[in-house]
C-alpha positions as CSV (number, residue, x, y, z in Angstrom):
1,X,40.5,98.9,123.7
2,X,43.6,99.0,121.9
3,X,46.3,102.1,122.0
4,X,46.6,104.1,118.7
5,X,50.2,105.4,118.1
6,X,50.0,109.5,118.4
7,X,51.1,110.9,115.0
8,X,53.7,113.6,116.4
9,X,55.2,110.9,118.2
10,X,55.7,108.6,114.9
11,X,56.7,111.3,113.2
12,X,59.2,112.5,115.7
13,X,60.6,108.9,115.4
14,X,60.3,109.0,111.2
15,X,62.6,111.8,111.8
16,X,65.0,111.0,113.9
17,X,65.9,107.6,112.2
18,X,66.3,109.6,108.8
19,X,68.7,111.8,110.6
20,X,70.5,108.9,112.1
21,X,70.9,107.6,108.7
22,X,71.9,110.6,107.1
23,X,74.6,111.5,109.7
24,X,75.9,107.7,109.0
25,X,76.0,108.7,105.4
26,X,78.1,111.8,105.9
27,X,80.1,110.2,108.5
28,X,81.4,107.0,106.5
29,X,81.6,109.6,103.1
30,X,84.1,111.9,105.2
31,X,85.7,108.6,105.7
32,X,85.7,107.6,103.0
33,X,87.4,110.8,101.5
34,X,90.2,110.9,103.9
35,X,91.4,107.4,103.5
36,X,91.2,108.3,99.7
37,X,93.4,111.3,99.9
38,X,96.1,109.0,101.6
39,X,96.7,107.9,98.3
40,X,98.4,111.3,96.9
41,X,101.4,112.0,99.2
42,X,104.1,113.8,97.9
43,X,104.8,116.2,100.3
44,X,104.6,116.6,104.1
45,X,102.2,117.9,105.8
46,X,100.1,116.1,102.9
47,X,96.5,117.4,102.2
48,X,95.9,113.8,104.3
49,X,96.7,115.2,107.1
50,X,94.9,118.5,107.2
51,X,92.0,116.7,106.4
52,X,92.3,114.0,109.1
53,X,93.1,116.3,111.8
54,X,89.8,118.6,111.1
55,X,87.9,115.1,110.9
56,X,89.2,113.5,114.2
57,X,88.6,117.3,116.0
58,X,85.1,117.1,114.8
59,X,84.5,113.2,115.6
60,X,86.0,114.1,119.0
61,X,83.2,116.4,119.4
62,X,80.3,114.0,118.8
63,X,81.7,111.2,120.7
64,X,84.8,109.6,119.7
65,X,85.0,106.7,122.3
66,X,88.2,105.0,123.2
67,X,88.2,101.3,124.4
68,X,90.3,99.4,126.5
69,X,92.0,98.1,123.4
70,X,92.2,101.2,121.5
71,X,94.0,102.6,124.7
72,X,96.5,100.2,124.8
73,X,97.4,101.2,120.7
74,X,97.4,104.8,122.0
75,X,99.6,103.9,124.7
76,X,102.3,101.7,122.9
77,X,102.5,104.3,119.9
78,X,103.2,107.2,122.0
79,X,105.4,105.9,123.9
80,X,106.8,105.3,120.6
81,X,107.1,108.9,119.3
82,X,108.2,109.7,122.8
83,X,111.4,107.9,122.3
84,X,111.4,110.1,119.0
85,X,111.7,113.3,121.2
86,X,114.0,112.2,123.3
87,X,116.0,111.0,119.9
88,X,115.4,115.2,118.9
89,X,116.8,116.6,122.4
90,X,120.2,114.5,121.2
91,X,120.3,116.7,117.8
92,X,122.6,120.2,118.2
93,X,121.1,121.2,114.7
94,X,116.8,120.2,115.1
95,X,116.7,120.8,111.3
96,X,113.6,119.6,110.4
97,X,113.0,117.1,112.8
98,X,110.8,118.6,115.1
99,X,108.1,118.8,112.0
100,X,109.4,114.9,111.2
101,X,108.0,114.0,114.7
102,X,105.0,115.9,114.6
103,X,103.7,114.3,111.7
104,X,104.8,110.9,112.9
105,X,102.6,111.5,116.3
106,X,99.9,112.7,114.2
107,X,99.8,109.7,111.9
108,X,99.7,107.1,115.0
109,X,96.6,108.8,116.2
110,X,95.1,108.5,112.8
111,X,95.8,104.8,113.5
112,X,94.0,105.0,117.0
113,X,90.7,107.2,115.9
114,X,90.2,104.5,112.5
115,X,90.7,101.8,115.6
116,X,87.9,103.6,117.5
117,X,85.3,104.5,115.0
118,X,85.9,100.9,113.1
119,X,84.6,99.4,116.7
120,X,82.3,101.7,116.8
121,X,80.3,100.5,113.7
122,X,82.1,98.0,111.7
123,X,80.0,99.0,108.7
124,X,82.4,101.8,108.5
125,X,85.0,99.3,107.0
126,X,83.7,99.5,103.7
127,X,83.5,102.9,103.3
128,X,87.6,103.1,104.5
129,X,88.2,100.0,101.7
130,X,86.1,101.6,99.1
131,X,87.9,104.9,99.6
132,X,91.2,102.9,99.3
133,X,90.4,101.6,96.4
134,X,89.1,104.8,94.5
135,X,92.5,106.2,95.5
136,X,94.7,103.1,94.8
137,X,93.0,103.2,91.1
138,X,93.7,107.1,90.4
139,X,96.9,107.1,91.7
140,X,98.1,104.1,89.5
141,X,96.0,105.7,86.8
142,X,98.3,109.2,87.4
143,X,101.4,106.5,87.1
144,X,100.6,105.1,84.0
145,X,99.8,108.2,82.1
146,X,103.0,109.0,83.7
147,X,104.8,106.0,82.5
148,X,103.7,106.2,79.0
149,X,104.3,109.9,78.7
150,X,100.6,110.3,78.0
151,X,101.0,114.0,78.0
152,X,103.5,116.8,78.4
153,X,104.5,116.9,82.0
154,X,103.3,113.5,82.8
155,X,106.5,112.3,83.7
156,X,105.8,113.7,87.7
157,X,104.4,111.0,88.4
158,X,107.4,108.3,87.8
159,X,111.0,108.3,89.4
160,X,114.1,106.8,87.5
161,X,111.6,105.4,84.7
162,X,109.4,103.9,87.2
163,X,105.5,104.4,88.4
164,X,104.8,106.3,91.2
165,X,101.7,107.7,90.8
166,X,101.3,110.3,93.2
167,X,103.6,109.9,95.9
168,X,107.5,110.7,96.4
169,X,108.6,107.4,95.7
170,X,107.7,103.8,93.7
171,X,109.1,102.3,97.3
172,X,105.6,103.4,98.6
173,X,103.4,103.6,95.8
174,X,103.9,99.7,94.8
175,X,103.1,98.6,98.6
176,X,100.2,101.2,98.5
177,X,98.3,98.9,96.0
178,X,98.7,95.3,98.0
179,X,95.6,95.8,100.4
180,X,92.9,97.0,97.6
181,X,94.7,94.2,95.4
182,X,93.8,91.8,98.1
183,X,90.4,93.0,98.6
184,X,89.5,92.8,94.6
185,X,91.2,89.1,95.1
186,X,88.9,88.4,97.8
187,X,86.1,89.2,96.1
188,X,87.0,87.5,92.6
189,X,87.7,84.0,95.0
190,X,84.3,84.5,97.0
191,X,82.2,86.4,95.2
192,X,79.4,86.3,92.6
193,X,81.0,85.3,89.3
194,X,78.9,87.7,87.5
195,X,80.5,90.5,89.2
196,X,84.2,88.9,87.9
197,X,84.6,91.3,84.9
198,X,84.0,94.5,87.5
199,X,86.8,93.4,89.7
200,X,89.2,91.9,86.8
201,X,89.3,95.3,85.6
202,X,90.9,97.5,88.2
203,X,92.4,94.1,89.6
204,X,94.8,94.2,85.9
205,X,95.1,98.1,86.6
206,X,96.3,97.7,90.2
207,X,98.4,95.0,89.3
208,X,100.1,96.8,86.3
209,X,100.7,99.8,88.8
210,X,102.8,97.5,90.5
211,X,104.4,95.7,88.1
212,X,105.7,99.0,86.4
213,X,106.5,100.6,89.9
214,X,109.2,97.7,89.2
215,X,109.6,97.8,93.7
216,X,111.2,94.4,94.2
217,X,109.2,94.6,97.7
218,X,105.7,95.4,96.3
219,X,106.4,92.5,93.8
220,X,107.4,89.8,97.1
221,X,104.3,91.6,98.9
222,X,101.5,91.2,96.0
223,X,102.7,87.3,95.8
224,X,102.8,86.8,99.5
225,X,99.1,88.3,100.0
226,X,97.6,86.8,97.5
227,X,98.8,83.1,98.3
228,X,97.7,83.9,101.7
229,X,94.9,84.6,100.8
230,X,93.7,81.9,98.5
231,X,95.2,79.6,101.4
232,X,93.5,81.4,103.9
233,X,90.0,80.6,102.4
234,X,90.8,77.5,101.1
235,X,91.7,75.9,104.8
236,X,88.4,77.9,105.8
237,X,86.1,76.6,103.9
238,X,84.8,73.0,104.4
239,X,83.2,72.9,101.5
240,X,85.0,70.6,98.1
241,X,82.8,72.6,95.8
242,X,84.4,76.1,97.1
243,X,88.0,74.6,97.7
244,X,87.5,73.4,93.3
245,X,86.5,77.1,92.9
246,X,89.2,78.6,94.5
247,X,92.2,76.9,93.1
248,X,90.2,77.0,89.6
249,X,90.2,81.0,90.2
250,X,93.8,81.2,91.3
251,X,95.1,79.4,88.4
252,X,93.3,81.5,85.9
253,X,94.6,84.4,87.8
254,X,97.9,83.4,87.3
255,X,97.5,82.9,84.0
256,X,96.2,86.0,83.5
257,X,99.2,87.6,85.4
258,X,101.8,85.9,83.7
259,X,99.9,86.7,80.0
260,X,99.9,90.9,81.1
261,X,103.2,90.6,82.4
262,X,104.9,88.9,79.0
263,X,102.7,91.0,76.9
264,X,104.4,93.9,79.2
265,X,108.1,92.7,78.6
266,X,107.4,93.0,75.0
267,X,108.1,96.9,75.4
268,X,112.4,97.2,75.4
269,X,112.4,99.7,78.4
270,X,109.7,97.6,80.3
271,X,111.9,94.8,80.0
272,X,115.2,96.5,80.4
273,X,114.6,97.5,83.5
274,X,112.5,94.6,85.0
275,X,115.5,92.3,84.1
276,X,117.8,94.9,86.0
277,X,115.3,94.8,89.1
278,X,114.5,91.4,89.3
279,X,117.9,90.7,90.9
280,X,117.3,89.8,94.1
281,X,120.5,91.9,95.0
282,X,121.6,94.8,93.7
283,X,125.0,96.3,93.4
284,X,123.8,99.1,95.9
285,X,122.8,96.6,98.4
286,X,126.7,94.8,98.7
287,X,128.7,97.7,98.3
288,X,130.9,99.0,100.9
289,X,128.7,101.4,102.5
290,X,125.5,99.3,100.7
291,X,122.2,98.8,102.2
292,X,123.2,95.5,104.0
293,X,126.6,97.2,105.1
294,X,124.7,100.3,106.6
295,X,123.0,98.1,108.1
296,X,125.5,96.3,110.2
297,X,127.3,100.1,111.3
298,X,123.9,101.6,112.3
299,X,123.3,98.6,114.3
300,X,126.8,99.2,116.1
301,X,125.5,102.7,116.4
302,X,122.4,102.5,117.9
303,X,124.1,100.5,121.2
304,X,126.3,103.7,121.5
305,X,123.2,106.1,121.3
306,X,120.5,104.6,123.4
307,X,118.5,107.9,123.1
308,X,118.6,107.8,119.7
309,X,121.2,110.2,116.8
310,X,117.9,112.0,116.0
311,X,115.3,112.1,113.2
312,X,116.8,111.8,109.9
313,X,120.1,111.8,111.1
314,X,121.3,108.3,109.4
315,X,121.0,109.4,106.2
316,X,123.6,112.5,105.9
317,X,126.1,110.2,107.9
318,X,126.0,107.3,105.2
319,X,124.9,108.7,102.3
320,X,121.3,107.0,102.3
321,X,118.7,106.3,104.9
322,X,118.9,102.8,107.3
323,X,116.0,101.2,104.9
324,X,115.3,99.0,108.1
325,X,112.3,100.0,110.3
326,X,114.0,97.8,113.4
327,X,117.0,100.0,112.9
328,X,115.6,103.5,112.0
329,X,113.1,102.8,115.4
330,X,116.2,102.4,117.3
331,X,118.0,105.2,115.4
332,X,115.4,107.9,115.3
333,X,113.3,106.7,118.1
334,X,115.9,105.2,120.5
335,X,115.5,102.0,122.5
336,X,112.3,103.3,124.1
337,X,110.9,103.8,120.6
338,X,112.6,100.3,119.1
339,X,111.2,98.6,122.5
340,X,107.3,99.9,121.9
341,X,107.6,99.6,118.0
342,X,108.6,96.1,118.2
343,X,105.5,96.0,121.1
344,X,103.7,97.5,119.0
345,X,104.1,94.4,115.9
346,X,104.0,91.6,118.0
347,X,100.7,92.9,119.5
348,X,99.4,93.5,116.1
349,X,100.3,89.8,114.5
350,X,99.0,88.0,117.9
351,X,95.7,89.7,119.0
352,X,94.8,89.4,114.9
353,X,96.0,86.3,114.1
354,X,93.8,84.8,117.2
355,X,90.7,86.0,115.7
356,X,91.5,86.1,111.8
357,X,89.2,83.0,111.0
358,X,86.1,84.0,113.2
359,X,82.8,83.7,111.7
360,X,81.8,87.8,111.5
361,X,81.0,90.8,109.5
362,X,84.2,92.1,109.4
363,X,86.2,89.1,109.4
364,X,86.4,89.9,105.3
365,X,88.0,92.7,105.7
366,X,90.3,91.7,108.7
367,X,91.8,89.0,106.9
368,X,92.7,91.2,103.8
369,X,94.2,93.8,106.2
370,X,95.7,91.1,108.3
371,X,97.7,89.9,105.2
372,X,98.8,93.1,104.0
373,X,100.1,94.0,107.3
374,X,102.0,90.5,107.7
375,X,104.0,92.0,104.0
376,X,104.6,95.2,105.4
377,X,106.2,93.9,108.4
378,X,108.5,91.7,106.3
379,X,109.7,94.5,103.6
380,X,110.0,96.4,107.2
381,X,114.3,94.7,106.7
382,X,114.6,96.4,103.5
383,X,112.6,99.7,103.6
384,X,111.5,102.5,106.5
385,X,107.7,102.2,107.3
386,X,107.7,105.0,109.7
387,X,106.0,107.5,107.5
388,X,103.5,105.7,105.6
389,X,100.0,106.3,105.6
390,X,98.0,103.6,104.9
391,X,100.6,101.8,107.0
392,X,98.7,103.1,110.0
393,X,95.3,102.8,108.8
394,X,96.0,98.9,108.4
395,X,97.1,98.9,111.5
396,X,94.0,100.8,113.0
397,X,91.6,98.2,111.3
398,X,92.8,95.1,112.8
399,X,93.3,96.8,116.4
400,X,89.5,98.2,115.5
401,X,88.7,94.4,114.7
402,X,90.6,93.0,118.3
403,X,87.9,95.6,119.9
404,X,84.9,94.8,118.2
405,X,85.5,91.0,118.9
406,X,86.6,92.1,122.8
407,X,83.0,93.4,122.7
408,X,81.5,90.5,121.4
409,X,82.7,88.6,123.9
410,X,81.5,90.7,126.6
411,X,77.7,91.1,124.9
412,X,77.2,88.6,122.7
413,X,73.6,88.4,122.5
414,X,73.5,92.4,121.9
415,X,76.2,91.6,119.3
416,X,74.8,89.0,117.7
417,X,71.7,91.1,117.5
418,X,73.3,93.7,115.7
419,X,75.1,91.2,113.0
C-alpha cells in the first residue's frame, strides 16, 4: 500500500519554495541597486551610502552571518579606521574629519557585509556585476553627453575638459570602469560568439569613458587587466583550439581599440589634450613641492607623527593631497592604520591569488575582481584609494570568494552538491 502525499502539505511546500525564490529575487535586486548607485558619487554622504546602511540594518535582521574569514576582514579594517581616530584626537581644529572617518568606517563594512552575503550564496555575484555594469554604462553615458556638450548644462559631468560622469573627479570615474570592462572582456574571450555584438557595444562605450577621462592611471589599469586577463585564461585552458580563440579575440580587440582611439584623435581637443596627458610625467609631478616631492616630505613627516597629522590634513600643508594611499594610511591613519592597511593588501593578493584558478562558480568573477584589484593597488603610488566605493566592494568579493572556498573545503560533498 503505497503513501499518497497530503495536498495541504504539498501545497505548504509549493509555497514556501515560491517565497524562497521571491525573497532571493528581491534580495539580489536590492543588491543589485546599491552596487549600482556606487557609480554616482559626487558628494559625501552619497545616496550610496544611505542606501547601504538601511540594506545592511535590514540583512542584519534576517541573518547576516559572519565567518571566520569575514571576521578577520572586519578585524583588520577597523583596526584600520581606528588608527584614523587616533589620527583625529591629534587635530586642534576636527574640521570635517570626524564625518571623513565616519564614512571611511562605514564603507569598510560595506566591504565586510558584500564579503558575507557573497559566501552566503555566490549566485549573488551576478546581481553585484550586473548592477556594476548598469551603473558603469550610465555614468560614462552622463560623461559623454557631458564631453560633447550634448546639452546646456552638460558640462557637470567633466572636470578640466575631461569625462567624469558622475563622480567628483576623472581620477575615479576612469578606474570605476576597469572591473565591468574586465567582465565584458571575459565574456567576449569565453563566451558564445553570438552574444559578441551585445558585449562589443558597451565594451566601445566603457572604453571610450575611459579614454576621454584622459586618467593616465585608468589608462595603465584598463591595459594591465585586460592582458591579465587574456593571460590568465590562456595559461588555464589546456585546450589549442581555445588558446587560437583567445589570441584571435585579443588581437581583433586591439585592433578595434587602436581604430576608436585614432578615429578619436581626429577631434583637435581630443587630441590636444591626450598628447598633453600621455606624458608619463607631468610638470606637476617634478616640481618643487610636486607629487613625487610631497611625497618624500610626508614620508619624513609621518616618522614624526606616529599617530597620524589628522584626516585631510596633508593637503592645506602642501598645497595638494599625498596622492599615495601608503602615505595618506600613515598620514591620516597613523602607523596603526598604515600597519593594518598594508595587512589588509597583502592578505587580499595572497588568500586570492591561492585560489584564482580553481575550478568553481564563482571563479569567473573572482579572477575579473582579482585583476582589477591587483591595478588598484598599483595606481595606490600615484592616487588616494581611501574613499572609493567600488574599491571596497572588490575587495569584499574576493574576501567573500576566500570564504566560500574555506567552506568548500570543510564540506565538500554539501558544496559540491550545491554547484
Amino acid at each position: 500500500m503505497s503513501a499518497t502525499a497530503n495536498p495541504a502539505d504539498s501545497a505548504r511546500i509549493e509555497r514556501a519554495v515560491r517565497n524562497r525564490a521571491l525573497i532571493r529575487m528581491v534580495s539580489m535586486t536590492a543588491v543589485g541597486f546599491g552596487v549600482f548607485l556606487s557609480g554616482f558619487v559626487i558628494n559625501e554622504p552619497a545616496p550610496y551610502e544611505l542606501y547601504m546602511a538601511a540594506l545592511i540594518a535590514v540583512w542584519a535582521l534576517f541573518g547576516l552571518r559572519f565567518s571566520r574569514s569575514t571576521v578577520v576582514l572586519l578585524a583588520t579594517l577597523v583596526l584600520f579606521n581606528l588608527g584614523g581616530w587616533l589620527s583625529v584626537a591629534q587635530m586642534a581644529d576636527l574640521k570635517t574629519a570626524p564625518m571623513y572617518m565616519a564614512v571611511s568606517l562605514f564603507l569598510a563594512l560595506t566591504s565586510v557585509f558584500f564579503a558575507a552575503i557573497v559566501e552566503g550564496n555566490h549566485r549573488i555575484l551576478q546581481a553585484i556585476f550586473n548592477g556594476y555594469l548598469i551603473a558603469a554604462v550610465c555614468t560614462t553615458m552622463l560623461g559623454l553627453l557631458g564631453y560633447f556638450n550634448a546639452f546646456p548644462g552638460a558640462e557637470v559631468f567633466t572636470r578640466y575638459g575631461r569625462a567624469m560622469g558622475a563622480f567628483k573627479d576623472p581620477n575615479v570615474f576612469g578606474p570605476f570602469l576597469i572591473l565591468p570592462i574586465a567582465w565584458l572582456v571575459h565574456g567576449i574571450l569565453v563566451g558564445n560568439l553570438r552574444t559578441l555584438p551585445l558585449r562589443l557595444v558597451p565594451t566601445l562605450i566603457l572604453t571610450l569613458g575611459v579614454f576621454l577621462s584622459f586618467s593616465r592611471a585608468a589608462w595603465g589599469m584598463a591595459v594591465l587587466v585586460i592582458a591579465g586577463l587574456a593571460l590568465a585564461l590562456f595559461i588555464r585552458s589546456p585546450s589549442r583550439l581555445f588558446r587560437i580563440r583567445i589570441i584571435l579575440l585579443a588581437g581583433l580587440a586591439v585592433a578595434v581599440l587602436l581604430v576608436a582611439i585614432v578615429i578619436a584623435l581626429q577631434i583637435p581637443s581630443v587630441s590636444e589634450l591626450f598628447f598633453a596627458r600621455a606624458q608619463l610625467v607631468q610638470e606637476y609631478d617634478n616640481a618643487q613641492f610636486g607629487r613625487f616631492a610631497r611625497h618624500w616630505y610626508g614620508l619624513l613627516m609621518s616618522v614624526d607623527h606616529p599617530l597620524g597629522i589628522g584626516p585631510l590634513e596633508f593637503g592645506p600643508i602642501y598645497g595638494e593631497d599625498t596622492h599615495n594611499i601608503w602615505l595618506k594610511a600613515a598620514l591620516d591613519y597613523g602607523w596603526t592604520g598604515f600597519v593594518s592597511y598594508l595587512t589588509l593588501t597583502m592578505l587580499t593578493l595572497g588568500l586570492g591569488l591561492r585560489i584564482l584558478f580553481r575550478d568553481r562558480p564563482w571563479q569567473p568573477f573572482l579572477l575579473c575582481a582579482y585583476l582589477t584589484y591587483l591595478s588598484h593597488v598599483a595606481i595606490g603610488n600615484v592616487i588616494d584609494t581611501d574613499h572609493w566605493r567600488h574599491f571596497y566592494i572588490l575587495v569584499g568579493i574576493i574576501w567573500g570568494c576566500v570564504a566560500l572556498e574555506a567552506r568548500h573545503a570543510r564540506t565538500p560533498a554539501v558544496s559540491k552538491a550545491i554547484m
